[in-house]
C-alpha positions in Angstrom: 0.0 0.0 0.0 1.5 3.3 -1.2 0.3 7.0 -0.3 -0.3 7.7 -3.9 -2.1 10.8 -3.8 -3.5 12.0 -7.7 -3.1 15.8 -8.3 -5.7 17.9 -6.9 -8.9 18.5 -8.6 -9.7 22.6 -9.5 -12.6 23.6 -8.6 -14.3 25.2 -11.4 -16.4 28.2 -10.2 -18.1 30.5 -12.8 -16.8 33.7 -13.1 -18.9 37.3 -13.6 -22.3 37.2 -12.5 -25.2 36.6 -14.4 -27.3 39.2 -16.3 -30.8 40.4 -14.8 -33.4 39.1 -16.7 -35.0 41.4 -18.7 -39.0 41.8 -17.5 -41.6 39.6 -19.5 -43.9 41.5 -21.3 -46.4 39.2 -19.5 -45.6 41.5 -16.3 -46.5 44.7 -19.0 -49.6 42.7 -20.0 -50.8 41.6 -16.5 -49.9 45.4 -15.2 -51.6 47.1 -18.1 -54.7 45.3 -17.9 -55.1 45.8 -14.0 -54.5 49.6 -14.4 -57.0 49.5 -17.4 -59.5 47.3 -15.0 -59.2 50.2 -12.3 -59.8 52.9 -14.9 -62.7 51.6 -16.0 -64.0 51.0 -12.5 -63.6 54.5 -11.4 -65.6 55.4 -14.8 -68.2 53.4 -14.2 -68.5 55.6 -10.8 -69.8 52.7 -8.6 -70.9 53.7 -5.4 -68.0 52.6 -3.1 -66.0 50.4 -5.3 -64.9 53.4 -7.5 -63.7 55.2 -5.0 -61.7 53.0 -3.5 -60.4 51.9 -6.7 -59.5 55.7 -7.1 -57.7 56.3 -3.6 -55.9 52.7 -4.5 -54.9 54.4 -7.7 -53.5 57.4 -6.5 -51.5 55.3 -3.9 -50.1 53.5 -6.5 -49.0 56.7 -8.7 -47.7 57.8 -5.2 -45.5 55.0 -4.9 -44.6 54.9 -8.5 -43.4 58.5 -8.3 -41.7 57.6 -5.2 -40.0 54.7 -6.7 -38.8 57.0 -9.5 -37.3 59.5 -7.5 -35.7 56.9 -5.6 -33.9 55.1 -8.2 -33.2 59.0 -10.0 -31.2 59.8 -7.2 -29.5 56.5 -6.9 -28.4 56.8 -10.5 -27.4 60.3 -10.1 -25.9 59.9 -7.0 -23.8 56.8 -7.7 -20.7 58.9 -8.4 -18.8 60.2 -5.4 -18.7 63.2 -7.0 -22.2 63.6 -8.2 -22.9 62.5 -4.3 -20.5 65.7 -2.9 -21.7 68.1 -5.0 -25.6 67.4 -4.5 -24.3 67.3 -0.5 -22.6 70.9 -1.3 -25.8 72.0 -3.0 -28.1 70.9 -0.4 -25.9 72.6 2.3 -24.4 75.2 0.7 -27.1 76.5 -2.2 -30.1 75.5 -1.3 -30.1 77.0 2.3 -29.2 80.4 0.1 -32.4 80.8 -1.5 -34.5 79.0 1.5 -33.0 82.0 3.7 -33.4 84.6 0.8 -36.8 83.5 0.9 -37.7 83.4 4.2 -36.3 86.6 4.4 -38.8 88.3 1.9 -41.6 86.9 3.9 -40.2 88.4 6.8 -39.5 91.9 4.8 -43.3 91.2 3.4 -44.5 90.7 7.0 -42.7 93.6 8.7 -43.6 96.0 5.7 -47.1 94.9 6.9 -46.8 95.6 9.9 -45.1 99.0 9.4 -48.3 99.6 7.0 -51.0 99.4 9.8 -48.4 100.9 12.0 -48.3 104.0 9.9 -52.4 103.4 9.7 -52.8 103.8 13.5 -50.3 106.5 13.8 -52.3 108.5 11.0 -55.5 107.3 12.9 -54.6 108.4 16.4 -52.8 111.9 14.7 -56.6 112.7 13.1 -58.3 112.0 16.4 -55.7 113.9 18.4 -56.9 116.7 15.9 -60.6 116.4 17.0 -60.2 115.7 20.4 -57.8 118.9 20.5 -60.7 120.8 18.8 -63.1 119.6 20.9 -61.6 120.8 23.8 -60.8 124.1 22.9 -64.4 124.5 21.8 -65.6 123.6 24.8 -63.4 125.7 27.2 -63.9 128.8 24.8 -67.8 128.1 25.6 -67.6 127.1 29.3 -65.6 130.1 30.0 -65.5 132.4 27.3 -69.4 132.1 26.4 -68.3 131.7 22.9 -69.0 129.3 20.0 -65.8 129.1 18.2 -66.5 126.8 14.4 -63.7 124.6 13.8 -60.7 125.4 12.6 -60.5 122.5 10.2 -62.3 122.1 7.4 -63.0 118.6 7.8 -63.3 118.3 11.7 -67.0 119.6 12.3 -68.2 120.9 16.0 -71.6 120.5 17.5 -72.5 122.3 20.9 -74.8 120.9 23.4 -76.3 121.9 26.7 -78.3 120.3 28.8 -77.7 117.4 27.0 -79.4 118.3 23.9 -77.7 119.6 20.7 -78.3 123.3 20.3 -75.8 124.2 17.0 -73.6 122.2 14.9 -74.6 119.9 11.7 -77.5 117.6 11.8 -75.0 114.6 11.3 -74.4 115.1 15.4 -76.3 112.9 17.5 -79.4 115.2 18.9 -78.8 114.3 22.7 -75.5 113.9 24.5 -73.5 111.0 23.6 -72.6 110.1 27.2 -70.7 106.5 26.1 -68.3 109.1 23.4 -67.3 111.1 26.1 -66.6 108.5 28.8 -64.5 106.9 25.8 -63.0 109.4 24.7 -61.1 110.3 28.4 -60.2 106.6 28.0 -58.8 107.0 24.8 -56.9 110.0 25.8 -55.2 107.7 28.7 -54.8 105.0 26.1 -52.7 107.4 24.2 -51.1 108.3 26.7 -49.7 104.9 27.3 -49.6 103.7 24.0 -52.3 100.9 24.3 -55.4 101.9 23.0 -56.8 103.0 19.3 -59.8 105.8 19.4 -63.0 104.6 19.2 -64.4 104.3 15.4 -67.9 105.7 15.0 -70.7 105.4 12.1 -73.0 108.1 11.2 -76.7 106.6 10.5 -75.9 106.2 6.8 -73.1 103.7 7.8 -70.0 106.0 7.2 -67.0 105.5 9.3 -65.0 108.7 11.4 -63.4 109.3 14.8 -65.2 111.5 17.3 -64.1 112.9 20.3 -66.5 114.5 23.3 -65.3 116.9 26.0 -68.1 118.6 28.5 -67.5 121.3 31.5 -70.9 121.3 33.2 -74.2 121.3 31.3 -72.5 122.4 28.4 -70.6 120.1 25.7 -69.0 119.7 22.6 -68.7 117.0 19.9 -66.0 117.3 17.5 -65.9 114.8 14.6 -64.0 113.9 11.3 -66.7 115.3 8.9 -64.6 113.4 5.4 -63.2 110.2 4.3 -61.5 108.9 6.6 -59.6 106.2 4.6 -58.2 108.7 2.4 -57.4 110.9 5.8 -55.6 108.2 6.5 -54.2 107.3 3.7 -52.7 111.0 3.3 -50.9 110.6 6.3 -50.0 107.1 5.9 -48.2 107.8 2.6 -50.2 104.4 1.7 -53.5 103.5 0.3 -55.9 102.3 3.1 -59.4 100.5 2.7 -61.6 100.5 5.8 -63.8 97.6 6.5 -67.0 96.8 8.3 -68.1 92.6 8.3 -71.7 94.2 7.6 -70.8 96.4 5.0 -73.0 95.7 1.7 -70.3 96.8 -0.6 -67.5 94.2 0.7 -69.4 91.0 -0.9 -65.9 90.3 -2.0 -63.9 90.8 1.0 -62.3 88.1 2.6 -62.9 87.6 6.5 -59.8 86.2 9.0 -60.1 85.1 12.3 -57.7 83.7 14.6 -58.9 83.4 18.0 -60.9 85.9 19.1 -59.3 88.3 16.7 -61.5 88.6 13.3 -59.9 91.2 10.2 -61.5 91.4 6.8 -59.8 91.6 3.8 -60.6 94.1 1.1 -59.3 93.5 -2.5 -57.7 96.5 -4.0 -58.8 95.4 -7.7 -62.1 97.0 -7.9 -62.6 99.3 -10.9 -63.6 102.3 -8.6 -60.2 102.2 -6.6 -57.8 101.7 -9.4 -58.0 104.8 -10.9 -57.9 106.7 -7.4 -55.1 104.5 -6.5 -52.9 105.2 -9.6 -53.4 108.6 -9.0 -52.8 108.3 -4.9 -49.1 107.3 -5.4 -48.8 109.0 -9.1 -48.7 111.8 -7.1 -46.1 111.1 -4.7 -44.0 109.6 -7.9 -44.5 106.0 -6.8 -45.4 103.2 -8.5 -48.6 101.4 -7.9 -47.7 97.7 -9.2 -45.7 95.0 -6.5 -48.5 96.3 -3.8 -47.1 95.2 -0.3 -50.6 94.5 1.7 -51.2 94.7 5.6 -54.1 93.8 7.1 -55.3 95.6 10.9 -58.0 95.1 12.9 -59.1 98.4 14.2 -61.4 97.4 17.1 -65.7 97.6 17.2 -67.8 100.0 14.9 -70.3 102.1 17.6 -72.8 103.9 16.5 -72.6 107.6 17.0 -75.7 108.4 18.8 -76.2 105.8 21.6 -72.6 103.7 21.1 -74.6 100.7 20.3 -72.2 98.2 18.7 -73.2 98.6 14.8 -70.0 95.8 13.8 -67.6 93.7 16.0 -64.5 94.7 13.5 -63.3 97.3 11.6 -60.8 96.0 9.0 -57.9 98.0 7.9 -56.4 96.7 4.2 -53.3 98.8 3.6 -51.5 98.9 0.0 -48.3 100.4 -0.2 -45.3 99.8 -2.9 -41.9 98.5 -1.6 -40.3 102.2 -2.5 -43.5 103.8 -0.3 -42.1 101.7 2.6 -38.6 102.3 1.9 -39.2 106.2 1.8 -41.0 106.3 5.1 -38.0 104.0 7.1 -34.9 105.7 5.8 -34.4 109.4 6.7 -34.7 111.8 4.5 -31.0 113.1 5.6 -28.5 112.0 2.8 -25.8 111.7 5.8 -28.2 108.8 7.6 -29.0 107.2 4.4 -25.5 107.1 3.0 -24.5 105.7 7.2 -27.8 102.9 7.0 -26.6 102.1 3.4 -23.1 101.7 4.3 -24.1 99.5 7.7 -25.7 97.1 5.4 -24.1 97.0 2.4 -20.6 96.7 4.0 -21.7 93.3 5.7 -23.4 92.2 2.9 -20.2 92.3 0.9 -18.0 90.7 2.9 -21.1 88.0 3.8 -21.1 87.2 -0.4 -16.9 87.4 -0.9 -17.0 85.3 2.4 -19.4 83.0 0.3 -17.7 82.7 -2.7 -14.4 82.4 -1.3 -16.2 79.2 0.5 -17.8 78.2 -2.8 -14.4 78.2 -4.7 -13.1 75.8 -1.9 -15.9 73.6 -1.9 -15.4 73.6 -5.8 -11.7 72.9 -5.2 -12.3 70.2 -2.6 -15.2 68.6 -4.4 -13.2 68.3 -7.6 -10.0 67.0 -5.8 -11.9 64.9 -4.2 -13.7 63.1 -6.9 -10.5 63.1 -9.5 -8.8 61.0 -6.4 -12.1 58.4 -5.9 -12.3 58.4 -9.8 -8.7 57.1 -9.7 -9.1 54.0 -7.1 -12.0 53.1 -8.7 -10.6 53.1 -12.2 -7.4 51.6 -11.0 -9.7 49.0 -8.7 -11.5 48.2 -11.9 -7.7 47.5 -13.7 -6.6 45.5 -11.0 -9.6 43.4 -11.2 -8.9 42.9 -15.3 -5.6 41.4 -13.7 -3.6 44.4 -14.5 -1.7 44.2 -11.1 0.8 46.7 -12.3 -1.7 49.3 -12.0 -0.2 52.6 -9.6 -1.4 55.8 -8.3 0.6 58.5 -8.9 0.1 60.3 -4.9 0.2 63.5 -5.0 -2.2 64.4 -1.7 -1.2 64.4 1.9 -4.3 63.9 3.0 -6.4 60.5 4.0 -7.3 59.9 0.6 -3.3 60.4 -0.1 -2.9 57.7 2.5 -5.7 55.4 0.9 -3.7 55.6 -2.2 -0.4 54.7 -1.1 -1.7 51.9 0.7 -3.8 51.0 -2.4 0.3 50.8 -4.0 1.1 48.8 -1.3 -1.5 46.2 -1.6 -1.8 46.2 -5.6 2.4 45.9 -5.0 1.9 42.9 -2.3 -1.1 41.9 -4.6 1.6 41.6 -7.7 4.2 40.0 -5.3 1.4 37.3 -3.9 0.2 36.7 -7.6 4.2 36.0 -8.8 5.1 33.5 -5.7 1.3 31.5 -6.0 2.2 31.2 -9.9 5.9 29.6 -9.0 4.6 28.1 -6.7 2.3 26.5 -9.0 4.9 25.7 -11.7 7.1 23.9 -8.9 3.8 21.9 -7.9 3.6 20.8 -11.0 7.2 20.2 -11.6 6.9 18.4 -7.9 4.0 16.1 -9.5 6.4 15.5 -12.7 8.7 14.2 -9.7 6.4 12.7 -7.8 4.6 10.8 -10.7 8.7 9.9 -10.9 9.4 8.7 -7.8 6.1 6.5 -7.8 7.4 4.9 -10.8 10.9 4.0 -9.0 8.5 1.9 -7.2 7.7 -1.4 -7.6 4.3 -1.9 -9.5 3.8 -6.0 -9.6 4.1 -7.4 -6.8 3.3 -10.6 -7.0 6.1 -13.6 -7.6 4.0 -16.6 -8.0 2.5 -18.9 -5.1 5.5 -19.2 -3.1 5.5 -15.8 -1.8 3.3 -12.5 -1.1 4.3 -9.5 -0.5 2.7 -6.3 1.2 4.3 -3.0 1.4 3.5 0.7 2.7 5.5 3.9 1.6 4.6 7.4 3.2 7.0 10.6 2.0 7.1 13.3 5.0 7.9 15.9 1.9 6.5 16.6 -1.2 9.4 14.0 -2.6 10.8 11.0 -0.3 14.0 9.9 0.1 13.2 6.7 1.1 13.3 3.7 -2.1 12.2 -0.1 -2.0 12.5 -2.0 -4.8 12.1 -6.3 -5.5 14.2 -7.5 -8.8 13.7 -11.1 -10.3 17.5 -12.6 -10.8 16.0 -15.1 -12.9 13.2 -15.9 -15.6 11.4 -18.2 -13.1 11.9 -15.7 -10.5 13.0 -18.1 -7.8 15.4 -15.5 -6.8 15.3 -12.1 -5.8 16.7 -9.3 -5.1 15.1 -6.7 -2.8 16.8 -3.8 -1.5 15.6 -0.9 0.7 17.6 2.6 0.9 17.2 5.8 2.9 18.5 8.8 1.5 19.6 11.7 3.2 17.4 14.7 2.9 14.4 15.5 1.4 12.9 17.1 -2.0 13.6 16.7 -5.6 17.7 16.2 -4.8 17.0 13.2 -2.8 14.3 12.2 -5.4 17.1 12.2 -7.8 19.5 10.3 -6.1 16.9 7.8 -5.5 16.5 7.3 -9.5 20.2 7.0 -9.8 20.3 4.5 -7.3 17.5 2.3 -8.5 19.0 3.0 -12.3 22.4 1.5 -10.8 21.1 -1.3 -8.3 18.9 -3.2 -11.7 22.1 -2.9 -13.7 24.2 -4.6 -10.8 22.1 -6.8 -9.5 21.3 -8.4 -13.3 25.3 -8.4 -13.5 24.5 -11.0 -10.6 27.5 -9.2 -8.4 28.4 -9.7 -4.8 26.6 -8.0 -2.6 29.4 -6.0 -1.4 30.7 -5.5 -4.7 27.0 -4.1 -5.3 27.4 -1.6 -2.4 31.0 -0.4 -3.3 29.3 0.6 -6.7 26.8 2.5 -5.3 28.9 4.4 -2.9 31.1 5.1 -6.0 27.7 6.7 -7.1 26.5 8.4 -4.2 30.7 10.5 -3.8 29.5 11.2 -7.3 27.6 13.9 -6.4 28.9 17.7 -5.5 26.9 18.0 -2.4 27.8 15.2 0.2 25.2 13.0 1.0 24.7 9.5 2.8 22.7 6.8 1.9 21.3 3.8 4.0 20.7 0.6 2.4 19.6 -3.3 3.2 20.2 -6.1 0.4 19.1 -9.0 0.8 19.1 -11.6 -2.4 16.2 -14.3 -1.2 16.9 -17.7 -2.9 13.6 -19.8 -2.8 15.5 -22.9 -4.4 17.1 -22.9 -1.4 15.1 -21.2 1.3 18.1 -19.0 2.0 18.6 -15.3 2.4 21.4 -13.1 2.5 21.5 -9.8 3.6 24.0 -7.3 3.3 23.5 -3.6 5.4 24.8 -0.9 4.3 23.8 1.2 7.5 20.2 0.8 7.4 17.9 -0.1 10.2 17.6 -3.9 11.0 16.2 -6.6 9.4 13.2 -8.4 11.1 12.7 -12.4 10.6 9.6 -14.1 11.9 10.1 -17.6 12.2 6.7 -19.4 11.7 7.6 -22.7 13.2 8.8 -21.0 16.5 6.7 -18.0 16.7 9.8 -15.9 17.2 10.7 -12.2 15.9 14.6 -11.9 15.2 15.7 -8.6 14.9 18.9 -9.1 12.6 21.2 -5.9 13.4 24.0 -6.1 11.3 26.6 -3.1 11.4 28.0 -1.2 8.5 28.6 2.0 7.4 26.3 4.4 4.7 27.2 4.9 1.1 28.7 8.0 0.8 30.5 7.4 4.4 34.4 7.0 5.2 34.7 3.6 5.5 33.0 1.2 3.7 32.3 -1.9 5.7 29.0 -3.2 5.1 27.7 -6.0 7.5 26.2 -9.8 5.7 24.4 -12.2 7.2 22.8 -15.3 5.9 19.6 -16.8 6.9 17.2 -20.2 6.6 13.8 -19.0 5.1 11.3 -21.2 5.8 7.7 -21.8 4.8 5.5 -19.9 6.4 8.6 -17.1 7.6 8.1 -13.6 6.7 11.0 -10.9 6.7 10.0 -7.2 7.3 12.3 -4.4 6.6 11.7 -0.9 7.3 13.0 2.5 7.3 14.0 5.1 10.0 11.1 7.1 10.2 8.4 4.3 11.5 10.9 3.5 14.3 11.4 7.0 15.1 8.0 8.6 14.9 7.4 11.3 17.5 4.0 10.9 19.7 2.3 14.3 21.1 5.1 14.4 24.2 8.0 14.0 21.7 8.8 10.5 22.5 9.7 7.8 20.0 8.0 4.4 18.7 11.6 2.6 19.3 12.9 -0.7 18.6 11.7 -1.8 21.4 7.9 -1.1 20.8 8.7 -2.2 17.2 9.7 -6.0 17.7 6.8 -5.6 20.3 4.5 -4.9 17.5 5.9 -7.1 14.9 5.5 -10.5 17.9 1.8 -8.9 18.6 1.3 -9.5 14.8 2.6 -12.4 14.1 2.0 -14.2 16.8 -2.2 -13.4 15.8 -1.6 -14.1 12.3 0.4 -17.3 12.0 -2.5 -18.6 14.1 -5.2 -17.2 11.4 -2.5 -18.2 8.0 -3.0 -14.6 6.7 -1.3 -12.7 4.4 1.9 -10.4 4.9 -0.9 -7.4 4.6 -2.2 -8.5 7.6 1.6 -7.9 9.1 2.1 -4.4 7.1 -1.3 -2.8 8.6 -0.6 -4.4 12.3 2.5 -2.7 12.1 1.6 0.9 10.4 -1.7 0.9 12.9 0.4 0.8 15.7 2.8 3.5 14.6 0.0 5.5 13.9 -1.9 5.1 17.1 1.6 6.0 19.0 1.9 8.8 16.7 -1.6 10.4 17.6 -1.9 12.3 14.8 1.8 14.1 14.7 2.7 14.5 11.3 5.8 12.4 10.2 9.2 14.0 9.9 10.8 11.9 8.1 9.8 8.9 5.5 8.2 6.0 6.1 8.9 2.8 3.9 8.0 -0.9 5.3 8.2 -4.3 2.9 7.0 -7.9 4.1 7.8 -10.4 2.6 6.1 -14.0 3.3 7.1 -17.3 2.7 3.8 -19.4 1.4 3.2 -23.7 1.7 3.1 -24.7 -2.3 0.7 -26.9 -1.2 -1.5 -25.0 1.1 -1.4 -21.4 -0.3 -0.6 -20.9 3.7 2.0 -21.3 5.8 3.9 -24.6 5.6 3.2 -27.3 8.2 5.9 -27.3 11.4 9.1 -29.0 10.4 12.3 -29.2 11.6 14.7 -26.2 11.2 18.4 -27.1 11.3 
């Protein structure tokens, strides 16, 4: 039995990955005729079916779209680049317009409110105007005894005494307002501190004005705003204002707002009465009346004039004013504070935008330096894959991805290294097959000599070559003698593989020359000095003559010679002292022996006697003659063959070995005398 091990099958493993199927057009089919199934269904407008056919649908476009946008911005943002400029864009850009944006709707908002600011103000400046009338009036009458008219044209004065109107127009109220003058001293306190508008009033044809009542004694005096108010307003606003009432029957378009308990109504500007007036309003005061900025006020509850029953809960304020209206009213009309409030903000500004494209240039920069170095691993990745392990980077950063590319050199140069030592590695495996398929063939193939003898033998190499060689040579046509020799050579590898062929070559030729043994071994040694490298060589001969039953053996330094003598049950160790081929001397030990039917010899190599268990020990020679008796004292009992012997002995070498590994070769060859007439061993007969 031989360790004859074939040369390894490759694994053949399919290389790329398959392409994705392309979809059926039975998937089309199947989709297009559910889509025109749910079409249809919501046409037909069945009760509850259609609709939720309908909401399904629009889930489905949902997720379609979805879907879409999902694979888009995979597609566009497989790149690294792509990826770090739409990152730059989303933090960099787009927060630019966002804030540019939100920023207009806070300008729009504050303009608003700096409208219906400039809509009270005007406000509380025309009732300040008739409550200032009104009490002059009435301390010129309480103390003066005179009726002063207003100064005003469009502030009108009624007088009252007793509580009852006795002069003034018939748009007064005829008795005492009591409520106006009790609000008005609140108003006047409200001013004072900033927290209250004056109270709006209607006259009894639903027209809106301030009023203001002051009274010493029995006598009184009502002084009202006897014009438009709105374009009172508007005058002093410098922007065009539309008063509201909820009730009022020309506001079916107005819009009405409420948030809490706050309500405002919303007047459009674009009625055909107030475009003209409007044009004209800021033609005047060379503005433009297109890009209106709107704010919207609530002024507070419409009383009536006469009792101060509440004729509406709101009176909406709509304010229209351009952007350059607005702009005019907050900047001074000093060019030393303009040119300072220009300066404050456009200084900043133009440091915020060369700030900002100093930071856009870098990001360019940094996106574009980054992307030409991740476009560079991945096209050099993509060569290394094609096997182009050349492939380099020329590193020019000293950043991390200058790092990643130096260590991608380093790899792709370890890669190249790895590649070059597994292919030489490869061509010496094979070239180590060549040898091994050589060695095997050194070996003995028939083994079988006719019915007088069997043999069983067992070789193990520790390396991918041996150095150990066994080899069994007819002498004759009838084979009744033999020649089988058994060697050791020094080392391991293809050199001792060698040797071991020009050993063999040389033993055949000498032993067919039917030399002496010892003239045999002096040839060889001739052979073995041959070499430039010193080397030894171990060797048994032993020429079996089965004519005879005799065996000589000649050692050449190699381990001993077991005989097992079948008649006593005996194991002889035959130790016979010599030197190696290749050694100083050259002395070579011979023994004959009586070989029997039913005898077996054994011989063996170094490395089964001196195999290593776990704790380092060795097997011995001891446990080996132990082995061999254990062996043959079962099978000479049983008449079984000499593979019986051969496994006996390698099972025990292996069970002492416990799975260490061999260091050196393993050879064993038994050799068993059969009966002729049996096929088994020979009956017990006399030995000389």
């Amino acid at each position: 039995m031989s360790d004859d091990g074939g040369p390894s099958a490759r694994g053949s493993t399919a290389e790329g990955s398959a392409a994705p199927r392309p979809a059926s057009w039975r998937s089309f089919a199947v989709a297009g005729i559910f889509v025109a199934a749910a079409l249809l269904i919501v046409f037909l407008r069945l009760p509850v079916l259609s609709r939720l056919v309908e909401i399904g649908l629009w889930l489905l476009a949902l997720v379609a779209a979805g879907w879409l946008v999902v694979a888009a911005l995979r597609r566009l943002l497989w790149s690294v680049g792509n990826r770090l400029a739409f990152s730059y864009f989303l933090l960099g850009v787009l927060p630019i317009p966002m804030v540019l944006l939100l920023a207009l709707v806070g300008a729009y908002l504050l303009s608003g409110f700096f409208l219906t600011h400039q809509v009270r103000s005007a406000l509380a400046s025309i009732h300040g105007e008739v409550a200032t009338v009104a009490t002059l009036a009435s301390d010129a009458w309480a103390f003066e005894e005179v009726r002063p008219s207003s100064p005003f044209a469009d502030i009108s004065i009624a007088y009252y005494e007793d509580g009852v109107r006795i002069e003034g127009s018939h748009t007064a109220p005829e008795a005492w307002p009591t409520w106006l003058e009790e609000e008005t001293v609140a108003s006047a306190r409200g001013a004072a501190l900033r927290s209250r508008l004056p109270p709006i009033v209607a006259f009894e044809d639903g027209a809106i004005t301030v009023a203001a009542a002051q009274r010493v004694g029995e006598r009184g005096v009502i002084a009202y705003f006897d014009s438009d108010l709105a374009r009172a307003t508007a005058r002093r606003a410098a922007a065009w204002v539309e008063l509201t009432r909820k009730d009022d029957p020309g506001s079916e378009a107005a819009t009405t707002f409420q948030i809490g308990d706050n309500q405002w109504t919303f007047q459009p500007l674009r009625r055909a009465e107030a475009r003209g007036s409007i044009d004209e309003f800021f033609g005047e005061r060379d503005l433009p009346a297109r890009r209106l900025i709107i704010g919207l006020d609530s002024l507070g509850p419409l009383f009536a004039f006469a009792d101060g029953a509440m004729v509406s809960a709101n009176v909406s304020a709509t304010v229209f004013a351009p952007p350059a209206a607005i702009l005019r009213n907050l900047f001074s009309n000093s060019r030393e504070v303009d040119t300072v409030g220009w300066a404050a903000f456009i200084v900043p500004a133009f440091l915020l935008f060369d700030l900002y494209v100093v930071a856009a240039v870098m990001a360019v920069f940094l996106i574009a330096g980054l992307s030409r170095a991740v476009n560079q691993l991945s096209t050099a990745t993509s060569r290394v894959q094609e096997g182009d392990f050349d492939t380099r980077i020329e590193v020019r950063r000293r950043d991390q991805l200058g790092a990643l590319q130096t260590t991608f050199n380093q790899m792709t140069e370890n890669l190249q290294r790895a590649v070059a030592e597994a292919t030489q590695k490869e061509l010496i495996d094979k070239e180590l097959e060549i040898a091994r398929d050589l060695q095997r063939s050194l070996l003995p193939v028939q083994l079988h000599f006719g019915e007088r003898i069997e043999v069983a033998s067992f070789f193990e190499p520790s390396a991918a070559i041996g150095g150990d060689y066994y080899d069994i040579v007819p002498l004759d046509e009838g084979r009744s003698r033999l020649a089988i020799a058994i060697a050791d050579v020094s080392g391991h590898g293809l050199p001792a593989g060698l040797r071991t062929a020009m050993l063999k070559a040389g033993l055949e030729i000498l032993v067919r020359e039917r030399k002496a043994t010892e003239d045999i071994f002096h040839a060889l040694d001739r052979i073995v000095r041959s070499g430039t490298e010193r080397t030894f060589v171990t060797a048994t001969l032993t020429i079996l003559d089965l004519g005879t039953r005799a065996a000589t053996i000649t050692n050449a330094g190699h381990c001993p010679t077991y005989h097992l003598d079948a008649l006593r049950g005996e194991v002889t160790e035959i130790v016979l002292p010599g030197t190696p081929l290749g050694a100083l001397r050259q002395r070579y030990g011979e023994q004959r022996i009586d070989f029997a039917p039913g005898d077996a010899l054994v011989w063996l190599s170094d490395g089964l006697i001196e195999a290593e268990n776990p704790h380092g020990d060795v097997f011995g020679y001891d446990r080996t003659v132990a082995a061999l008796e254990g062996a043959w004292s079962a099978v000479s009992e049983r008449s079984t063959s000499s593979a019986e012997l051969r496994d006996a002995m390698v099972d025990a070498v292996r069970e002492w070995s416990g799975g260490v590994p061999p260091q050196d070769d393993r050879t064993l060859v038994v050799l068993r005398s059969l009966d002729p007439r049996r096929g088994g061993p020979a009956e017990e007969v006399d030995r000389p």
